[in-house]
Phi, psi and omega in degrees: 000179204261113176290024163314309182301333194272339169294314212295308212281306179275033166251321192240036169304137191291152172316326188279338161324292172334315201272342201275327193299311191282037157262344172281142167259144169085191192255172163304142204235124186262357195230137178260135201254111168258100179319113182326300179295345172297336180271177168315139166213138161255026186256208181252133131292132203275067161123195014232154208252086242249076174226124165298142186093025174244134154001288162310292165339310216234358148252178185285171197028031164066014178231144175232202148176137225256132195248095190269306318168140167270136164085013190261151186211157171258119164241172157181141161266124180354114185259008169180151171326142189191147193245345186193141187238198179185125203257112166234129162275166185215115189235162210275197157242162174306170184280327170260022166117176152138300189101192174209208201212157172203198149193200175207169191243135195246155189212131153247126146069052163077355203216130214305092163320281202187160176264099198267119168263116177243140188238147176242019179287264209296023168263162144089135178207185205215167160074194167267143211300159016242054179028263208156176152227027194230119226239001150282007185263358172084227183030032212280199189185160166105029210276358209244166191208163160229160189260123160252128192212125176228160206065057176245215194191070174250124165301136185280119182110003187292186181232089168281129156219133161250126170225149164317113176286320169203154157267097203251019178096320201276108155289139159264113193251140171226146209261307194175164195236115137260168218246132179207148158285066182351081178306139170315148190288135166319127183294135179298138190287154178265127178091022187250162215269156129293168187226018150310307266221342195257339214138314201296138180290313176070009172267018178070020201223267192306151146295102193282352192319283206298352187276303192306280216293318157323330175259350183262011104339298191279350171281327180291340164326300196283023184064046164092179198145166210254117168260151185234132186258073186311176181281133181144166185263135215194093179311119155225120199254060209159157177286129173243102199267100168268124177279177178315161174008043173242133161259157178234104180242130168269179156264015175139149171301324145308331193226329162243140188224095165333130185215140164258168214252080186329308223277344190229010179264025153314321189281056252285008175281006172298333222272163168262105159211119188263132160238132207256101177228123163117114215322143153064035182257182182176140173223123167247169150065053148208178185235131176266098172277073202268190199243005199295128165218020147316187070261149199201086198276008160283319186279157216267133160296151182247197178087259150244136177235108160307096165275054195069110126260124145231161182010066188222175201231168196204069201225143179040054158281115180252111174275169170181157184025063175234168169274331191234147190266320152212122173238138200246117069037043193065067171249167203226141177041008151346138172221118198245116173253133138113359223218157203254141194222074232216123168045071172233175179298331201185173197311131141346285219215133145216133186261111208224159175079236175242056178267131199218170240341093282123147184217129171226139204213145190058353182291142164234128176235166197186125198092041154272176182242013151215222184298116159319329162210162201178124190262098190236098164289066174279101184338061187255170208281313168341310180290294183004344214259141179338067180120331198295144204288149184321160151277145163147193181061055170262161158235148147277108187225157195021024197274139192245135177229107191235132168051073185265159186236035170179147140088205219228151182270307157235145191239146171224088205274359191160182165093163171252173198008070205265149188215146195251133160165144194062043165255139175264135192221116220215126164068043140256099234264322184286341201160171209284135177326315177207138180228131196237131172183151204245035179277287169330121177297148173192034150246145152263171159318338172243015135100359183274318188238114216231081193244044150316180210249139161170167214090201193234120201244099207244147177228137177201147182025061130298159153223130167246135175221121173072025161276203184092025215256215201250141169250155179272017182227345184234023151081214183319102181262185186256156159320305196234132177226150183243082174264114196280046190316059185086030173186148173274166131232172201203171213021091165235116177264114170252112178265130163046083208229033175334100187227103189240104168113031205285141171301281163273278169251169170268332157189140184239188161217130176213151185268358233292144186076011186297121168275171187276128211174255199222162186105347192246165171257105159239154159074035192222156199226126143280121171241161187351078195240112206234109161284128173211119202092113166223167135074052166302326173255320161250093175319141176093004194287096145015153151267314180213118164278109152284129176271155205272008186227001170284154171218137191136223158147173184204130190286130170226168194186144136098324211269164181232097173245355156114220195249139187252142192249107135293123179254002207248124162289339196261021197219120149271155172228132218244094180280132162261125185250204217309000000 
């Protein structure tokens, strides 16, 4: 069916609904994570290690474990039943870039599953952003990649084992294994188009591009309509333009998978990119596999791009090796639910231009290569128009962001009254868990568009853990940072806030460039914001940093905050009570 329905029910969800949604933290997790150092090991465990360019850094809980040796292994008994897992891992690189290839042998109960073939081609990048693959520039970063591998058969209690396959000079360093269940494939919509039916093949060998566009030409004929992508794999070297009241349904995140083409995705018109232009559009139920191991911030995103979307869905998506998982263009009542945002190039979600009331919700991203999700009003000619309502009164909600290897778990850049809340944000080792910061333009030069922040700008019943990390242009950042880079902002609530186990500080305000001016925090509140744990990585760190360059000041009440360092004559912090 059409994922119409799921706009109409959360457009008229009750205030009480609401308040029942927001006691959950994070997105719902369908699947169980078993750590590496928990397991049985003859290997080495790794850290942990709280230094950039390591390994260590960028797996979770700073810990991993590294398998050199044929036959040196990782076990655990099963903690559920399970049909398919995911390994995510690490191999070193070639000496002149490339990566390299290995494998582990998967075993239940003693006895030989399959053989996991691991690549290190989409790992590793170098230098200064928006970085290299030439591994004389040093620095590196990017280190980890994932295996998805299903039909497979675990009993809850099983014995898994991952072991070293050969010794073959290439250590397999491993962060940790999920365990999941395989939802049944979606039954095909009654009335709906097949892309079967146009050519397309689904074994991943033909190029399926010119089928896919045939049949959503024919849905679009047909005044819109539902194209159904059945289960299978479906090679695409090209732009896929979904129009006004056309859906594009898979049969499950599992079961049908969009793949771009390694020999041509140099290219960047090569690419799996669906683009969403127009009212009523919606794409569900698949997984996007790109080929991507770059970055290239000239080139067009592949993955999904909103192009001017109204009242369209973005639902139960798995990305992966795309630069951006969805980057939105003006989206307008937008809804991205469900969808899984793994091993990229560049952000998870960015609600970007004049995107404006939008939701992105229930989602997890992990491996990204910037903000796992990110709210940017960036002045573009794209954006512009005369009279046209401010971008914001976007939300970010329930949402989970783990180990991004650049950038933030959530981000927020401009715009009005934009809100961050019920996110888990874990292991964000490069930068701050959650960031408010006025560094991205969101003015032009002639002075027509101004999307700074305004309005009431709420972070609300989050937890961070192990945020906070090192960046490579602003060094140590905070769990939660307020940066006034050359512009104030003001009326901000952070509310109902758990930040525990921080790499550095736990929360700051810093100023950098501040003019006469511009640069200061008014209006602004800490409410029950309970800190516990700091400066994991950088000994001596405050729990909460005023930076010597801040200006402004702000009210707390209600909160547990450690030790507060104000270095700024020009910034109060005003405790209030309950």
């Amino acid at each position: 069916m059409s994922p119409l329905p799921l706009l109409l029910a959360l457009a008229t969800l009750t205030p009480a609904a609401l308040a029942a949604s927001a006691a959950r933290i994070g997105a719902d997790i369908p699947w169980t994570t078993v750590e590496a150092e928990d397991m049985r090991t003859t290997g080495t465990v790794l850290g942990p290690v709280y230094a950039p360019h390591r390994v260590e850094m960028e797996s979770s809980g700073q810990r991993c474990v590294k398998l050199a040796q044929a036959g040196q292994q990782l076990e655990f008994a099963a903690p559920i039943a399970c049909d398919a897992l995911v390994v995510r891992y690490h191999l070193p690189d070639a000496p002149g870039g490339g990566g390299r290839v290995s494998s582990v042998t998967l075993s239940v109960n003693g006895r030989k599953v399959r053989e996991l073939a691991l690549s290190s081609r989409q790992q590793w990048l170098y230098g200064a952003y928006p970085f290299s693959n030439d591994p004389r520039q040093g620095k590196p970063r990017n280190f980890y990649d994932e295996l998805r591998v299903k039909g497979i058969a675990i009993a809850r209690g099983d014995v898994v084992r991952l072991s070293k396959t050969a010794s073959d000079g290439v250590d397999c360093v491993i962060d940790l294994v999920d365990l999941e269940v395989v939802p049944p494939a979606v039954v095909r919509p009654a009335g709906s188009l097949a892309v079967s039916d146009f050519g397309a093949g689904g074994q991943g060998v033909t190029d399926d591009t010119a089928a896919l566009r045939r049949a959503i030409a024919a849905a679009r004929q047909r005044g819109g309509g539902i194209v159904w992508v059945p289960a299978g794999d479906y090679r695409i070297t090209g732009d896929i333009v979904v129009p006004s009241g056309v859906t594009v349904q898979g049969a499950g995140m599992w079961h049908t998978t969009f793949v771009g083409d390694p020999a041509l995705y140099g290219d960047a018109a090569r690419r799996v990119r669906f683009k969403l232009a127009g009212a009523n559009v919606h794409v569900a139920d698949f997984a996007i596999v790109g080929a991507l191991n770059y970055r290239n911030d000239g080139e067009e995103n592949d993955g999904i791009v909103g192009t001017g979307c109204r009242d369209a869905s973005i639902s139960r998506l798995w990305i992966e090796h795309t630069k951006a998982g969805a980057w939105i263009y003006n989206g307008v009542a937008l809804v991205i639910d469900g969808c899984r945002f793994r091993n990229l190039l560049a952000d998870g979600v960015n609600l970007c231009v004049g995107t404006t009331r939008s939701v992105v919700q229930n989602c997890t991203a992990r491996g990204t290569g910037d903000d796992c999700y990110a709210i940017w009003p960036v002045p573009s000619d794209q954006g512009h128009v005369e009279g046209a309502e401010k971008p914001g009164h976007n939300v970010i909600r329930r949402c989970t962001g783990q180990l991004p290897f650049l950038a933030n778990g959530g981000s927020l850049y401009g715009g009005a009254a934009n809100r961050i809340e019920d996110c888990l944000f874990t292991d964000i080792t490069t930068g701050c868990g959650i960031l408010i910061s006025t560094t991205f333009p969101t003015s032009d030069e002639a002075g027509r568009v101004d999307n700074n922040f305004s309005g009431e700008t709420v972070v609300q019943n989050c937890r961070l853990v192990r945020c906070g990390g090192y960046d490579h242009a602003w060094a140590w950042r905070s769990a939660v940072q307020l940066c006034l880079d050359r512009r104030s902002i003001a009326d901000v609530r952070l509310r109902d806030l758990n930040i525990r186990d921080s790499l550095s500080e736990a929360f700051s305000v810093v100023a950098p460039g501040r003019a006469q001016g511009q640069g200061t925090l008014a209006d602004t509140r800490l409410e029950n914001v309970v800190i516990a744990g700091v400066a994991l990585g950088a000994p001596g760190r405050p729990a909460v940093w005023i930076r010597g360059d801040a200006a402004g000041g702000l009210s707390h009440t209600a909160s547990v905050l450690g030790e507060i360092r104000n270095e700024s004559a020009d910034f109060a912090l005003r405790a209030e009570p309950r």
